[in-house]
C-alpha distance (Angstrom), angle and dihedral (degrees) to the residues before:
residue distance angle dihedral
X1 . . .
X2 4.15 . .
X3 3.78 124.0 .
X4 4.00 73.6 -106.1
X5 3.65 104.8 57.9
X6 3.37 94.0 30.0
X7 3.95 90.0 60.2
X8 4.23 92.7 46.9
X9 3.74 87.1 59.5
X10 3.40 101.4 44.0
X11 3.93 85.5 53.8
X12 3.76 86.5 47.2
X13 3.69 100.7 50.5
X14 4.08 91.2 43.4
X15 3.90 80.1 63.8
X16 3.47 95.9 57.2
X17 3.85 117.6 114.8
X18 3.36 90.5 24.3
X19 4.49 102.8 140.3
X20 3.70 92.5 -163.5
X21 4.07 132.6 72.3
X22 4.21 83.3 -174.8
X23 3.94 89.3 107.9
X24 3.79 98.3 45.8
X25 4.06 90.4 45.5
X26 3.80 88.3 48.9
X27 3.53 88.7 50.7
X28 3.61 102.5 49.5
X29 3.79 103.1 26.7
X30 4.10 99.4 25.4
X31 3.37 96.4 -116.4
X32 4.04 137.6 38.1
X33 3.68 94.2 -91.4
X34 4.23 86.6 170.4
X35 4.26 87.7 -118.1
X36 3.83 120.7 158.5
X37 3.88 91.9 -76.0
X38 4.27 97.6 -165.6
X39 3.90 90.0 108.0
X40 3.25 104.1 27.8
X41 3.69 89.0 60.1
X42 4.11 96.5 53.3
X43 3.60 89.2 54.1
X44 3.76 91.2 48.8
X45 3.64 78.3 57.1
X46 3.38 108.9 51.9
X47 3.46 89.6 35.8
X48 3.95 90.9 69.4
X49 3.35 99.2 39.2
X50 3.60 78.0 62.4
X51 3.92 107.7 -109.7
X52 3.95 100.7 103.8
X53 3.68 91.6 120.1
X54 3.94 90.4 54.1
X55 3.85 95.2 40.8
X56 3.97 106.1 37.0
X57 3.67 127.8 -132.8
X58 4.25 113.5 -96.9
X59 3.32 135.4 163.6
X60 3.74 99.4 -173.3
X61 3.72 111.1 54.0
X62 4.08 94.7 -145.1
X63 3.44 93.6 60.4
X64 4.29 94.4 37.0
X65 4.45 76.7 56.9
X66 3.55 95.2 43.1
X67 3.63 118.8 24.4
X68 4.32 90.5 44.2
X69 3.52 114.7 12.7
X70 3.36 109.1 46.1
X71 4.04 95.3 38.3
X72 3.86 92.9 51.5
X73 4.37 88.1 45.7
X74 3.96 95.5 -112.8
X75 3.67 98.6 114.1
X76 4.17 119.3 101.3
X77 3.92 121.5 -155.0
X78 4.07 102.9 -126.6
X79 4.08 83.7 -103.2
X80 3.59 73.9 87.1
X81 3.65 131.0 107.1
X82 3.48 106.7 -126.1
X83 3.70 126.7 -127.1
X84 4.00 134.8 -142.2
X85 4.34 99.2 -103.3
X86 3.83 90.4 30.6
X87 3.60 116.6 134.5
X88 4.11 108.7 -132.4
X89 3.53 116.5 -155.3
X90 4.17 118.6 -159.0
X91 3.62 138.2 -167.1
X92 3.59 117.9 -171.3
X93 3.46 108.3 -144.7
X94 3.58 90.9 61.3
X95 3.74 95.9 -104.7
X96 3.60 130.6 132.1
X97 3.81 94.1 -126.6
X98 3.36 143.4 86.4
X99 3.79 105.0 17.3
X100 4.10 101.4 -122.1
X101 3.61 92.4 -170.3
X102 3.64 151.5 -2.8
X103 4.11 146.3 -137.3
X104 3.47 150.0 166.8
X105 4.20 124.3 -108.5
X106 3.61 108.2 -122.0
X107 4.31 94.0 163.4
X108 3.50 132.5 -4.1
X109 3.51 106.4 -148.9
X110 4.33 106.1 -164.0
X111 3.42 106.5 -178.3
X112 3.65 90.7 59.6
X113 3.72 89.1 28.8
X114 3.95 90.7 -135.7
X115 3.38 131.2 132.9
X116 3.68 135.9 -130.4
X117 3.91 126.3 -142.3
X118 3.80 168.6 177.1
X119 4.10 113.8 -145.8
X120 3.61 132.0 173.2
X121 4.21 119.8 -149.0
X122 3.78 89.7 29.8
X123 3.86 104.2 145.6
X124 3.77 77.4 -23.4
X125 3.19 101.1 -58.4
X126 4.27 147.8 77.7
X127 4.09 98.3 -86.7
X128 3.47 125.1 174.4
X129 4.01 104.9 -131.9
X130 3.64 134.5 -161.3
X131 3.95 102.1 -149.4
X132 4.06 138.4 -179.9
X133 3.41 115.9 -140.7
X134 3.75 106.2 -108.2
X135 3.74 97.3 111.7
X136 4.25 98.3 32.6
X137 4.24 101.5 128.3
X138 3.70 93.3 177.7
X139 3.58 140.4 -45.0
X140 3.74 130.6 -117.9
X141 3.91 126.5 -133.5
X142 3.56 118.1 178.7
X143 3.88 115.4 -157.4
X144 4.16 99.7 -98.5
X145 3.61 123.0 -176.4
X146 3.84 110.3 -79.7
X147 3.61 96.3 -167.8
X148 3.85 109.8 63.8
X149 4.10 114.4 121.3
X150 3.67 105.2 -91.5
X151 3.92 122.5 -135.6
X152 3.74 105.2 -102.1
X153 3.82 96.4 82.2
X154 3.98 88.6 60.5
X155 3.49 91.7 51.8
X156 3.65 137.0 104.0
X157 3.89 119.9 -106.1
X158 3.87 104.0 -101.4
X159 4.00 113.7 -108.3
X160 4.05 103.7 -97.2
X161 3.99 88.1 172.6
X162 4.08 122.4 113.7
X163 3.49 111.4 -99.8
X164 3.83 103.3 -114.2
X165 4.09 107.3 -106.0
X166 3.83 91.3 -165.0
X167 3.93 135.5 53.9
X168 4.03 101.5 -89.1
X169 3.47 117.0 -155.3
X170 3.88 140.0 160.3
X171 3.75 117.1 -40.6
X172 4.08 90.7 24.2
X173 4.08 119.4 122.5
X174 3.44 135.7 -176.1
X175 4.14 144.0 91.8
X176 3.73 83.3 -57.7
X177 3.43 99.1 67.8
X178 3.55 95.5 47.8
X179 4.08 84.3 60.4
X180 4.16 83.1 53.4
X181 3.67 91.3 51.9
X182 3.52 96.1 38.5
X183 3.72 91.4 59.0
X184 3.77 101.8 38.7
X185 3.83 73.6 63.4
X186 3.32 97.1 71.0
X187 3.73 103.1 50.3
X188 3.60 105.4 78.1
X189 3.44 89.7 121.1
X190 4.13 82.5 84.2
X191 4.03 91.3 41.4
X192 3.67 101.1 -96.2
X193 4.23 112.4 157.0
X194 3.65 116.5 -126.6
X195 3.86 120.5 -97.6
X196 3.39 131.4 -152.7
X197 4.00 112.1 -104.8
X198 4.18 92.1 -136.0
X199 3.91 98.0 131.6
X200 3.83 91.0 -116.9
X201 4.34 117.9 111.7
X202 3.39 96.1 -140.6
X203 3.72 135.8 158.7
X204 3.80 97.9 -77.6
X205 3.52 92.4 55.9
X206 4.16 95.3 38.5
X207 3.98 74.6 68.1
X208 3.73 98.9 42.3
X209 4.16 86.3 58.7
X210 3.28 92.7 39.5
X211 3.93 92.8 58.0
X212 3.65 91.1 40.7
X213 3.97 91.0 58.6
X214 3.64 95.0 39.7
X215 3.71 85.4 56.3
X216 3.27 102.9 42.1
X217 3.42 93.5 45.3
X218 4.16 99.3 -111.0
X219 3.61 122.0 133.8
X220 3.83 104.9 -72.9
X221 3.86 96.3 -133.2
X222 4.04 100.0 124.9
X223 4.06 96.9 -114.4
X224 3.33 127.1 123.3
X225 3.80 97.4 -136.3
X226 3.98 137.6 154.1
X227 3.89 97.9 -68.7
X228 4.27 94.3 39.3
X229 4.16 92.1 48.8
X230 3.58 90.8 44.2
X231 4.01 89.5 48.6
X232 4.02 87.8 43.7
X233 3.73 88.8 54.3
X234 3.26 95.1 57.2
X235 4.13 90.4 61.2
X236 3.92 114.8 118.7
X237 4.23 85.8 -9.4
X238 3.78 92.4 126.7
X239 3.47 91.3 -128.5
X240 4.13 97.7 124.3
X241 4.13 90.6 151.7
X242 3.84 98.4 53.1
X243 3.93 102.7 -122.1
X244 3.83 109.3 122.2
X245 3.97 96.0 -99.1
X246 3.88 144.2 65.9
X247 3.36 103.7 -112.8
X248 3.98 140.4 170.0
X249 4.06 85.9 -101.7
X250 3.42 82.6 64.2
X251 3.77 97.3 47.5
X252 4.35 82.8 51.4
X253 3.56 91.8 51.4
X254 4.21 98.2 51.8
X255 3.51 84.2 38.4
X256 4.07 92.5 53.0
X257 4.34 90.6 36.2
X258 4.10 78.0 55.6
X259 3.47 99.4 56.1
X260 3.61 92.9 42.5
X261 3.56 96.1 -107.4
X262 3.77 100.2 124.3
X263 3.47 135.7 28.8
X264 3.40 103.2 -132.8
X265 4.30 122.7 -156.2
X266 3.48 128.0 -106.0
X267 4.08 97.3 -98.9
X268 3.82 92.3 45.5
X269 3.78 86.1 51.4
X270 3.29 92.5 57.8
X271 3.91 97.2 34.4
X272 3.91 89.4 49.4
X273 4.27 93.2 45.7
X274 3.98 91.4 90.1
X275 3.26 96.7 171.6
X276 3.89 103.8 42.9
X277 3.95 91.0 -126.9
X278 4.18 86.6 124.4
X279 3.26 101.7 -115.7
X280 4.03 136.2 79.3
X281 3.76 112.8 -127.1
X282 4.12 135.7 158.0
X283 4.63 81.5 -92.8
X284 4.13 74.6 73.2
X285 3.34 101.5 41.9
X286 3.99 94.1 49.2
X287 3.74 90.2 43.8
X288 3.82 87.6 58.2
X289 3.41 97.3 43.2
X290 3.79 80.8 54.9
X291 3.47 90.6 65.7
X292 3.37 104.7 38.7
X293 3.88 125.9 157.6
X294 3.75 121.9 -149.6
């Protein structure tokens, strides 16, 4: 994804749960007027992720497809392979027209040709939706900037040490260590100092372990053992809820922790920090919705 598309679903999935179309009504029609809210909701969307200009403001999703899309070249027969910040347009009868409803692309999944999404007035409220493609009309692309800096260059260098295969501990040396250092690098987020990646367990990093344990709540004995490398693995993984993947969950729940929303714990800190910079903001959140698993 672009710093673009990346940014509309981030908005998009910080909307999900929400049980009420009130605020998107209010902001399209000035007041909550209790309309179908599906399309008024993606542009509220793209709107603040700052693309309203380049994606129009609807509230009924014909007219969004046929009155702005289609005139100014952005809209994409459901042939199409769908992209993460498309808008997908439905009709449930398995027609091509009227539009019934309206979402935004999170994942496109093709091997199981399903789609992943964000969708407002869905049960009555913002849901996000794993859908085939039965009832896909078309999708919408508006023309978003193509040349914003990407993530990668604020990223940390990916771990290319051994994982240690024995309990390390002060006095040890080796390739393995530098993989311990390496990732007690990365979890500033819970106040751990830097280390220097040398190879040699020495008293600056007996300390660094130490403080990781002690705030992860491990056994504060200085050894890299079982329960600490598993905990160290988890370190700018993306994986803030636990469940073996990087998922858009995960993208919802940096996103929420960056708003102040949630408090998140001391191992998803440090699993949702994916840059190592300390801190949990929405450059985390889009770089794990960047690599999200479906």
């Amino acid at each position: 994804m672009s710093h673009a598309t990346d940014s509309v679903c981030a908005v998009a999935l910080n909307e999900a749960g929400a049980v009420s179309g009130a605020k998107y009504n209010k902001w399209y029609w000035g007041s909550d007027n209790g309309a179908p809210w599906c399309a008024a909701f993606a542009s509220w969307c793209e709107d603040r992720a700052g693309f309203g200009a380049l994606a129009g403001k609807y509230a009924s999703c014909t007219a969004w497809r046929d009155n702005f899309l289609k005139p100014r070249g952005l809209w994409l027969d459901k042939t199409a392979a769908p992209g993460a910040g498309d808008l997908v347009f439905y009709n449930w009868d398995g027609k091509l027209t009227p539009c019934n409803h309206v979402g935004i692309v999170i994942s496109y999944d093709p091997a199981k040709k399903q789609l992943t999404t964000v969708e407002g007035n869905t049960g009555g409220k913002c849901q996000q939706k794993t859908r085939p493609l039965t009832y896909v009309v078309g999708f919408g692309r508006p023309n978003y900037p193509t040349d914003s800096p990407t993530l990668n260059s604020q990223l940390s260098t990916p771990n290319s040490f051994p994982v240690p295969a024995r309990t390390l501990k002060k006095g040890d040396t080796g390739d393995d260590v530098k993989w311990a250092q390496f990732q007690l690098n990365r979890c500033a987020a819970v106040g751990i100092s830097p280390v220097t990646v040398d190879g040699s367990f020495g008293p600056a990093s007996d300390a660094a372990v130490r403080a990781f344990q002690a705030a992860l709540g491990l056994e504060a004995d200085g050894a890299v053992g079982p329960a600490t490398r598993g905990a160290l693995q988890t370190a700018g993984s993306g994986d803030i809820d636990g469940g073996g993947k990087t998922d858009s969950t995960d993208a919802r729940l940096a996103l929420q922790a960056a708003a102040g929303k949630i408090q998140l714990t001391p191992a998803q800190k440090i699993a949702a920090d994916m840059n190592g910079d300390g801190k949990v903001d929405t450059v985390d959140a889009r770089e794990i919705l960047k690599q999200c698993t479906i």
